[in-house]
LOPA-641665 format. One record per residue: residue in one letter; x, y, z of N, C-alpha, C in turn. Coordinates in pm, whole numbers, padded with zeros to 5 digits, always signed. Atoms other than C-alpha are relative to their C-alpha. Layout:
LOPA-641665
AXYZXYZXYZ/...
***
This chain:
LOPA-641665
X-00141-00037-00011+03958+00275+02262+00014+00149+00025/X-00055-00087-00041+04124+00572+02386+00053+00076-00115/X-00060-00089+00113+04240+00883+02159+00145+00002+00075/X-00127-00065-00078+04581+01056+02190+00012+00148-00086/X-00053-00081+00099+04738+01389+02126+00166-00066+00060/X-00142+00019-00045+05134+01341+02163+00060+00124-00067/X-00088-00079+00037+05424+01594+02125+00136-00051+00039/X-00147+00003-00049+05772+01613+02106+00061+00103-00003/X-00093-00144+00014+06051+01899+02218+00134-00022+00073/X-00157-00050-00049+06390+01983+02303+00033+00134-00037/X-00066-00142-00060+06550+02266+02444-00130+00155-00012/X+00130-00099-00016+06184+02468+02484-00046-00041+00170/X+00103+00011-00091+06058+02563+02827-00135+00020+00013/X+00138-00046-00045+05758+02649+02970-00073+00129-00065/X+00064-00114+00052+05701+02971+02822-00046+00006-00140/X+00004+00027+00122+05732+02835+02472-00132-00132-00052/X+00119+00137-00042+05491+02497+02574-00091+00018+00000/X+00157+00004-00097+05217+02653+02754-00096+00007-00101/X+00140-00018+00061+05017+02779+02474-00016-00121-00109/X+00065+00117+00099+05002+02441+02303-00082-00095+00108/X+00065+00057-00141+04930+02257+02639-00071+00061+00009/X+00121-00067-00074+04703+02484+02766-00153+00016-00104/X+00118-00018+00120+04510+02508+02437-00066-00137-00007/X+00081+00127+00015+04456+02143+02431-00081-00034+00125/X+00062+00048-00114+04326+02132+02812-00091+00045-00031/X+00142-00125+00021+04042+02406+02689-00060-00054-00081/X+00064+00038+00146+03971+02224+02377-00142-00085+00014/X+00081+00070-00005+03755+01986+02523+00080-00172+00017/X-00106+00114+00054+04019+01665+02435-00022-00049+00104/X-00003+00075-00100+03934+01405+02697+00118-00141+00017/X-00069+00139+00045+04194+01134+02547+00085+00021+00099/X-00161+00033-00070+04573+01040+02679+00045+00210-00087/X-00070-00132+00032+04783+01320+02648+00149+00026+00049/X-00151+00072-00021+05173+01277+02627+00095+00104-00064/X-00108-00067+00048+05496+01487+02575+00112-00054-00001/X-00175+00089-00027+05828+01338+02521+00108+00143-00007/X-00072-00098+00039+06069+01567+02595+00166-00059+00028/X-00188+00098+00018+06469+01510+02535+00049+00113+00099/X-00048-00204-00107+06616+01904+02690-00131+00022+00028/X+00111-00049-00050+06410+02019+02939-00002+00033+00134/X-00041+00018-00181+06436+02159+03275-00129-00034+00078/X+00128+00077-00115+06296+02021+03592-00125+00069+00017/X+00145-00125-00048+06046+02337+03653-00081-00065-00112/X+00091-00010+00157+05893+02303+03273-00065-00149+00036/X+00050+00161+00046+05835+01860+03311-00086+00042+00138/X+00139+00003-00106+05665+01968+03646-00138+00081+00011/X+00139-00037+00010+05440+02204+03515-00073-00058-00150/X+00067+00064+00111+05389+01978+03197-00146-00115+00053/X+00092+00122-00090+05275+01691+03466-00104+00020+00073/X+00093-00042-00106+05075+01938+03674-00089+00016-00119/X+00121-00017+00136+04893+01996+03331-00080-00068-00018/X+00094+00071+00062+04755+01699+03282+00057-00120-00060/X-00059+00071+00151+04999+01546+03055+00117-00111+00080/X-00119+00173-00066+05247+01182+03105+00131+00076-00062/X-00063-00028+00071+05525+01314+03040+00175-00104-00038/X-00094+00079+00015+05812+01090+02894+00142+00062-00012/X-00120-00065-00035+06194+01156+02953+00104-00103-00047/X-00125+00129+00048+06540+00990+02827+00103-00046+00075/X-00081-00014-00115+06794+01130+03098+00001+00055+00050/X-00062-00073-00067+06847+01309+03366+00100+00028+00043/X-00091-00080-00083+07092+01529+03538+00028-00050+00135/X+00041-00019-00167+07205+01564+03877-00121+00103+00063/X+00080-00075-00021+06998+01836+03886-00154-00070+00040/X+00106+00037+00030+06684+01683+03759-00085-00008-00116/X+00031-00060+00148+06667+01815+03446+00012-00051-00109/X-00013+00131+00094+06596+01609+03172+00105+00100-00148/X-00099-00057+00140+06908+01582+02866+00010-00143-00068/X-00004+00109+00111+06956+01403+02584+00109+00025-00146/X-00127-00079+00116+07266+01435+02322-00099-00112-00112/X-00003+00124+00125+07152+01273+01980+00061+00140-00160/X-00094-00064+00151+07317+01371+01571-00150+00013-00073/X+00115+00030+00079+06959+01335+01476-00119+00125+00017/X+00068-00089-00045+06736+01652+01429-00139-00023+00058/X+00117+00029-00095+06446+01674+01670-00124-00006-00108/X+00140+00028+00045+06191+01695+01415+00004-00131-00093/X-00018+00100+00021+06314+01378+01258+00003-00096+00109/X+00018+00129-00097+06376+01181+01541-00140-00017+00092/X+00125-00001-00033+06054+01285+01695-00081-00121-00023/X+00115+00127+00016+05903+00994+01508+00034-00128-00009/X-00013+00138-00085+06108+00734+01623-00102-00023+00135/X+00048+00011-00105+05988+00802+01929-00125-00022+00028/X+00168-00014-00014+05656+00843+01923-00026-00118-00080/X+00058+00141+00008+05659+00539+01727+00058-00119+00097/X+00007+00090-00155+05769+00357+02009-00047-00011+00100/X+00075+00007-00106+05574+00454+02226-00191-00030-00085/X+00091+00055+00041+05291+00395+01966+00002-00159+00015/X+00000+00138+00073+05397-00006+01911-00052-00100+00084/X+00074+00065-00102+05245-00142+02248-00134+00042+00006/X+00106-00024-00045+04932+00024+02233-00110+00006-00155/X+00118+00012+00046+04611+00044+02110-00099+00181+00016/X+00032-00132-00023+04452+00406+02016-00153-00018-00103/X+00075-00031+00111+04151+00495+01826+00060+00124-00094/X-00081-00121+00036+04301+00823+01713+00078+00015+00064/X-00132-00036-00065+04621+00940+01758+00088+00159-00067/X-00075-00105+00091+04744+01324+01668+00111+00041+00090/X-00091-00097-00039+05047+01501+01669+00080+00121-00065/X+00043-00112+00040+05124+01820+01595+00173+00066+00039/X-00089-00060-00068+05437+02059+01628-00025+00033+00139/X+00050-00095-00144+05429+02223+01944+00070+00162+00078/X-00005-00130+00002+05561+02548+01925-00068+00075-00069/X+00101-00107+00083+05347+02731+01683-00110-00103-00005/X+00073+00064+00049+05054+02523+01710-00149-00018+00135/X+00153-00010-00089+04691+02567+01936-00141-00131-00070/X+00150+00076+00024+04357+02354+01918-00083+00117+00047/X+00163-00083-00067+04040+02579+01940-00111-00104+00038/X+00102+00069-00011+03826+02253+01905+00072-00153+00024/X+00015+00162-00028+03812+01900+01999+00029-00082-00077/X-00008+00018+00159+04006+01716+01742-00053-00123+00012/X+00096+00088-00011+03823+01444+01825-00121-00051-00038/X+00109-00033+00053+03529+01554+01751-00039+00005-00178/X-00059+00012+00140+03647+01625+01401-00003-00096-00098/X-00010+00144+00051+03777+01291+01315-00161-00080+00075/X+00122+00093+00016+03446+01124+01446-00091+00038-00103/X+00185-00073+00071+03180+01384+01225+00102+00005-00128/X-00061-00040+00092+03471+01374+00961+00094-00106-00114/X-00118+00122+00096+03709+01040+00845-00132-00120+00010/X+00056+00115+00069+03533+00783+00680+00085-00116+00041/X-00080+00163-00024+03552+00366+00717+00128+00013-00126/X-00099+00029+00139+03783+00412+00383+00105+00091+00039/X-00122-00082-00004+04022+00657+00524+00045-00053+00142/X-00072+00044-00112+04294+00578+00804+00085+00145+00043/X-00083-00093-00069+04470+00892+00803-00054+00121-00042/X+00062-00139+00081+04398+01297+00742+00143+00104-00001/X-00160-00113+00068+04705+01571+00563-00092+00133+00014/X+00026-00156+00031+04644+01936+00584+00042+00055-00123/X-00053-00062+00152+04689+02136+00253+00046+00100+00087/X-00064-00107-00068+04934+02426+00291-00045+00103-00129/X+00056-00145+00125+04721+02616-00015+00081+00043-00093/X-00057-00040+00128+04980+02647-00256+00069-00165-00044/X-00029+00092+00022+05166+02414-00496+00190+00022+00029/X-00174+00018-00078+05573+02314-00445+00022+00148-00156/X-00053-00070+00126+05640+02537-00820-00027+00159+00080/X+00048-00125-00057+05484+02860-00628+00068+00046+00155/X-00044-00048-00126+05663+02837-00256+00143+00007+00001/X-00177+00004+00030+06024+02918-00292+00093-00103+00100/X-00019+00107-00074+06088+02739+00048+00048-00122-00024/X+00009+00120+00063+05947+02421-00061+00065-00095-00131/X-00061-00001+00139+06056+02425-00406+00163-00024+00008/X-00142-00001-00008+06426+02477-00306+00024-00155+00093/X-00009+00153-00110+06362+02181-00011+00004-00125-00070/X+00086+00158+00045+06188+01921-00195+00156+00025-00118/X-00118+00036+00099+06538+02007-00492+00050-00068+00031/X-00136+00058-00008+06790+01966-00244-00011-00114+00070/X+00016+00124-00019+06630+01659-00095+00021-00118-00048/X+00029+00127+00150+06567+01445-00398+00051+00043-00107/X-00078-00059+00135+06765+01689-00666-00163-00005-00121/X+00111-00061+00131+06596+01835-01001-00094-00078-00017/X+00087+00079+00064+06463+01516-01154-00165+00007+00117/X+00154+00050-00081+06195+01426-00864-00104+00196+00030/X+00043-00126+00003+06136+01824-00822-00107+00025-00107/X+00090-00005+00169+05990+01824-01181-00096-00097-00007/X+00110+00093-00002+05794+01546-01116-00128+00032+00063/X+00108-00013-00091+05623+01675-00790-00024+00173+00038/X+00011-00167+00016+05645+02090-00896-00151+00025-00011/X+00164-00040-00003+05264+02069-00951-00089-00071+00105/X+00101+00094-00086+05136+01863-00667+00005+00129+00128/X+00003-00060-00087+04976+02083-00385+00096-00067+00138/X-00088+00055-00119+05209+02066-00043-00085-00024+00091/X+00098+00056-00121+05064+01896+00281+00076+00056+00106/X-00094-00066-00148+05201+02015+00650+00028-00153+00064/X-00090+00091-00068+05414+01756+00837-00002+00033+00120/X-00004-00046-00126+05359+01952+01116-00160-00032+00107/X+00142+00046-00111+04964+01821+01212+00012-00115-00066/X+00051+00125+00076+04904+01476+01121-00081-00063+00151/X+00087+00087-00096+04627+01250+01256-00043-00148-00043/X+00045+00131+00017+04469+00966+01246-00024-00159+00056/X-00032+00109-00068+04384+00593+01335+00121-00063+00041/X-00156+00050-00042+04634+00460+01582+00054-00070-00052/X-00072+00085+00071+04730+00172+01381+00109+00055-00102/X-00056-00085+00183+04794+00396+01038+00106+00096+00085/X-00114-00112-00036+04973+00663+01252+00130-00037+00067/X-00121+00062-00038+05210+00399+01403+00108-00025-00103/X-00101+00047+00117+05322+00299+01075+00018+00161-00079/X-00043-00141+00063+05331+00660+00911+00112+00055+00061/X-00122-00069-00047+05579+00780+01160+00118-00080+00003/X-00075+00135+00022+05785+00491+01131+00081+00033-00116/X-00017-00003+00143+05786+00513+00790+00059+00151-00065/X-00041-00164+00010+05842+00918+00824+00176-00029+00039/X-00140-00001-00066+06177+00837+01017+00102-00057-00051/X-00111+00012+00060+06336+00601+00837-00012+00010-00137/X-00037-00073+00078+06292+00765+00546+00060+00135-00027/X-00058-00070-00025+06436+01067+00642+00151-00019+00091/X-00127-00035+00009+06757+00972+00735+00069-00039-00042/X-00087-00040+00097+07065+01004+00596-00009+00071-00142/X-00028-00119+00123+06991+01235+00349+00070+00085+00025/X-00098-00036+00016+07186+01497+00222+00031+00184+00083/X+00042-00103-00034+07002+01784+00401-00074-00027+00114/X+00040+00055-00153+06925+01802+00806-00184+00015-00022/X+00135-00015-00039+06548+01944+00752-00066-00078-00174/X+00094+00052+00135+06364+01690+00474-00089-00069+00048/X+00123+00059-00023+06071+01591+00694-00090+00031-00086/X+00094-00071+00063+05883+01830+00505-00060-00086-00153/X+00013+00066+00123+05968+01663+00172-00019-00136-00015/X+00055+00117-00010+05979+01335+00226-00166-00052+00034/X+00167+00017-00044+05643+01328+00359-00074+00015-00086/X+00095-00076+00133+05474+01533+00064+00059-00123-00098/X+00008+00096+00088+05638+01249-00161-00007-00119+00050/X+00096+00111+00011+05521+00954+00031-00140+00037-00031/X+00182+00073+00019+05164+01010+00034-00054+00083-00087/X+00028-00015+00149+05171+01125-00318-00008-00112-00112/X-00079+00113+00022+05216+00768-00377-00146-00088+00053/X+00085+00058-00073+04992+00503-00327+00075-00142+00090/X+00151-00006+00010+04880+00334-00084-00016+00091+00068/X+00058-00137-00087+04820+00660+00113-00076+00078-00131/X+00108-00071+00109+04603+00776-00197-00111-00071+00039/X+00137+00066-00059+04380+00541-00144-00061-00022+00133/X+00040-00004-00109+04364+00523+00248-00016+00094+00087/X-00026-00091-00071+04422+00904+00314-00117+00145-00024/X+00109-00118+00010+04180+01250+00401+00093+00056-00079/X-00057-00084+00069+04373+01518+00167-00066+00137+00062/X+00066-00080+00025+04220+01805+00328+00002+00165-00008/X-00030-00113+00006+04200+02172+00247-00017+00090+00099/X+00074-00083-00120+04178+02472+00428-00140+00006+00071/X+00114+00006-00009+03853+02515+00413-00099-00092+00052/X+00099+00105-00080+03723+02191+00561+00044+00074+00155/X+00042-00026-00180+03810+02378+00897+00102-00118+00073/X-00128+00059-00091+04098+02080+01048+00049+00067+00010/X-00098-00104-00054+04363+02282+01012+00053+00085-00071/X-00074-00094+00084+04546+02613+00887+00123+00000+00022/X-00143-00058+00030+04867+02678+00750-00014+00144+00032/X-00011-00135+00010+04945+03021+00815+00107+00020-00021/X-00085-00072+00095+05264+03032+00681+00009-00015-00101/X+00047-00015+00169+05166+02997+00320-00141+00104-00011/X+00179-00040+00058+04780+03159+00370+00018+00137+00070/X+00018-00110-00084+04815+03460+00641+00178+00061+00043/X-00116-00068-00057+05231+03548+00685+00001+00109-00068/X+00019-00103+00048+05228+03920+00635+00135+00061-00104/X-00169-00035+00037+05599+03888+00564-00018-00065-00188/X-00017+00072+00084+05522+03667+00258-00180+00024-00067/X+00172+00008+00060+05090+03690+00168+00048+00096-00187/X+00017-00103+00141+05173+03972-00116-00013-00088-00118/X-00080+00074+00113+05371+03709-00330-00045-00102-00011/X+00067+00134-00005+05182+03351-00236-00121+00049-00036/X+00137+00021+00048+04831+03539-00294-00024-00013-00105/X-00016+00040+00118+04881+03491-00638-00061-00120-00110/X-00002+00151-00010+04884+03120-00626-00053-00072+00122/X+00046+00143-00121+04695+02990-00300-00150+00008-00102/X+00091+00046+00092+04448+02769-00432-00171-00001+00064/X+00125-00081-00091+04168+02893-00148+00030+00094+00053/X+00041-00161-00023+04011+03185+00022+00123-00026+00148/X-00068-00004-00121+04260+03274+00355-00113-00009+00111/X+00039+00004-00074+04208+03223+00705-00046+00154+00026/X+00002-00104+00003+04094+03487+00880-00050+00006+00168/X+00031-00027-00110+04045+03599+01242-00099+00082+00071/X+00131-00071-00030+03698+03690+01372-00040-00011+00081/X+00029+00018-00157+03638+03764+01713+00060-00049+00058/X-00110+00088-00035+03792+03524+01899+00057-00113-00011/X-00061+00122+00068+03863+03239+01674+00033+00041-00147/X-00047+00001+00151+04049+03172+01331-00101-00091-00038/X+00112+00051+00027+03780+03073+01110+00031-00017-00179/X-00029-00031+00139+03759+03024+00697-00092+00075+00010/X+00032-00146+00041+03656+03249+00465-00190-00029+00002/X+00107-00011-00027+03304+03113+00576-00043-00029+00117/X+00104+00000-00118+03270+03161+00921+00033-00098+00083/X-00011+00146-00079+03395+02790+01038+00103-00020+00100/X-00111+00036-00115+03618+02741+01339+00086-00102-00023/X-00127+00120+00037+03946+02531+01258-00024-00044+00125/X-00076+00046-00087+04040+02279+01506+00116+00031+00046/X-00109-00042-00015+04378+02346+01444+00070+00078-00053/X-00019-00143+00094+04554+02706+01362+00155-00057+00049/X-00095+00010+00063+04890+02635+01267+00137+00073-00039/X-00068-00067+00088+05207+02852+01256-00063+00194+00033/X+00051-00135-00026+04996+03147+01420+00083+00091+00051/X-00084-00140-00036+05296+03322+01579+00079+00080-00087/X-00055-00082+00095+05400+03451+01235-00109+00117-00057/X+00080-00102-00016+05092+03648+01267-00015+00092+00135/X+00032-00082-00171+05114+03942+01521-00129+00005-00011/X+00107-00032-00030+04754+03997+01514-00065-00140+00063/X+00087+00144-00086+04658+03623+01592+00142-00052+00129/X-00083+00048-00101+05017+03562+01811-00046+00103+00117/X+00080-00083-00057+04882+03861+02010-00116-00047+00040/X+00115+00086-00110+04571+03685+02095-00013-00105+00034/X-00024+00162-00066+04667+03325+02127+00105+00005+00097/X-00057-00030-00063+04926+03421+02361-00064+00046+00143/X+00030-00048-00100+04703+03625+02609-00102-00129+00026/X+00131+00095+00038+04384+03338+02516+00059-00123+00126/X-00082+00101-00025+04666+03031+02586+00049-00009+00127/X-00150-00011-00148+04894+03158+02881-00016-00021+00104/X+00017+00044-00130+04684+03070+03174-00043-00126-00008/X+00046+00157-00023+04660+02711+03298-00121-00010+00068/X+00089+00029-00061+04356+02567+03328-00001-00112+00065/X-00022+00084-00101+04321+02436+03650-00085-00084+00009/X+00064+00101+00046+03981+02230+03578+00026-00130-00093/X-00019+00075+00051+04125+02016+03363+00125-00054+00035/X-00130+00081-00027+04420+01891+03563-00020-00118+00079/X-00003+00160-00081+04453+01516+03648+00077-00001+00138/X-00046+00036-00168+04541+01362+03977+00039-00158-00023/X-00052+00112+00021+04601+01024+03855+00099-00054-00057/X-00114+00056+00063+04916+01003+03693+00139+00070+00128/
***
């Protein structure tokens, strides 16, 4: 079977795209490779398609330009979608990832083969601190679920909502399960929270990677490296920070992440994933779609 990465965006062009696209053509990633985009002008879906990538659309314009009105915020509805376009198919892996702050250095492919076990179906990123320590979080996960559940899940480390992977089957039903649990609540952004209290829960205890920085998948960098915020979280992260050495983000021993995370809240790493990212590589562009 076939891998995937998938994304979703609205109202981001090309200039905001490229360095997630372009990072995954370099990575090595031989799978499918898919963007759904809702807003989007015609230039941006034609250099998404010249990329490499299928790119999926809802409406067009006269123009050409793909639009889409919905009441539903994009990072929630995101996983309708993508679970619809998961429910016909058949994947071995399937990631997806924000796609504005978010690069591959490595092959996540590669990863999940030398890395998820027959007993695991899916893999979470740790964001290195717990919900009692990130003011953010802490205030999110309140006004989501109010005090009581806050107090319940104030000591459980937070996961990112923003990379998730895993076998296609498990990741059909996770986003599924992400979507319509997030709506109608009482607050537009509770992907974050909802997520951290399903698979605090079993059965995603028992069928899921948990993994930290330090295994090298992926970094948070806005809990481990934001310069705006490090003073006050170093306190309380529960590993060593990323750290940028040469020309990859690496842990604090040397190891190349797959996926760096949230890097444009670092000028010193948005500064080099920016110049690294910004040219398309033209070796890796398809002709068959």
């Amino acid at each position: 079977m076939n891998d995937l990465i998938i994304g979703c965006s609205t109202n981001y062009d090309w200039s905001k795209l490229k360095y997630w696209i372009n990072s995954i053509n370099k990575s090595g990633f031989k799978g499918e490779k898919v963007m759904l985009l809702m807003n989007c002008d015609k230039d941006t879906v034609q250099k998404i398609h010249d990329a490499g990538f299928s790119v999926i659309g809802f409406r067009q314009d006269n123009e050409g330009n793909l639009v889409y009105q919905s009441s539903i915020p994009v990072h929630v509805e995101r996983f309708l979608h993508i679970h619809n376009f998961l429910k016909d198919k058949d994947y071995r892996y399937v990631i997806t990832t924000d796609v504005k702050d978010v690069v591959f250095q490595k092959n996540p492919s590669t990863w999940l083969e030398n890395n998820l076990t027959d007993k695991e179906d899916l893999v979470f990123s740790s964001e290195s601190i717990k919900y009692k320590d990130e003011p953010w979080g802490r205030e999110n996960l309140t006004q989501c679920y109010g005090q009581g559940i806050y107090e319940d899940f104030k000591n459980n480390t937070i996961f990112n909502v923003g990379v998730l992977a895993g076998r296609g089957y498990a990741m059909r039903d996770l986003v599924l399960q992400l979507f319509l649990n997030c709506i109608n609540r009482p607050i537009p952004i509770v992907d974050q929270a909802v997520f951290n209290v399903m698979i605090s829960r079993h059965p995603y205890l028992e069928r899921s990677m948990y993994t930290v920085s330090e295994d090298a998948w992926a970094c948070q960098l806005g809990t481990t490296a934001d310069p705006s915020k490090l003073d006050s979280f170093k306190p309380f992260l529960l590993e060593p920070l990323p750290k940028l050495e040469g020309d990859k983000v690496v842990t604090s021993e040397g190891i190349e992440y797959t996926i760096v995370h949230q890097y444009d809240r670092v000028p010193e790493m948005k500064s080099y994933f920016d110049e690294k990212y910004s040219i398309v590589n033209v070796l890796t562009f398809r002709t068959d779609i």
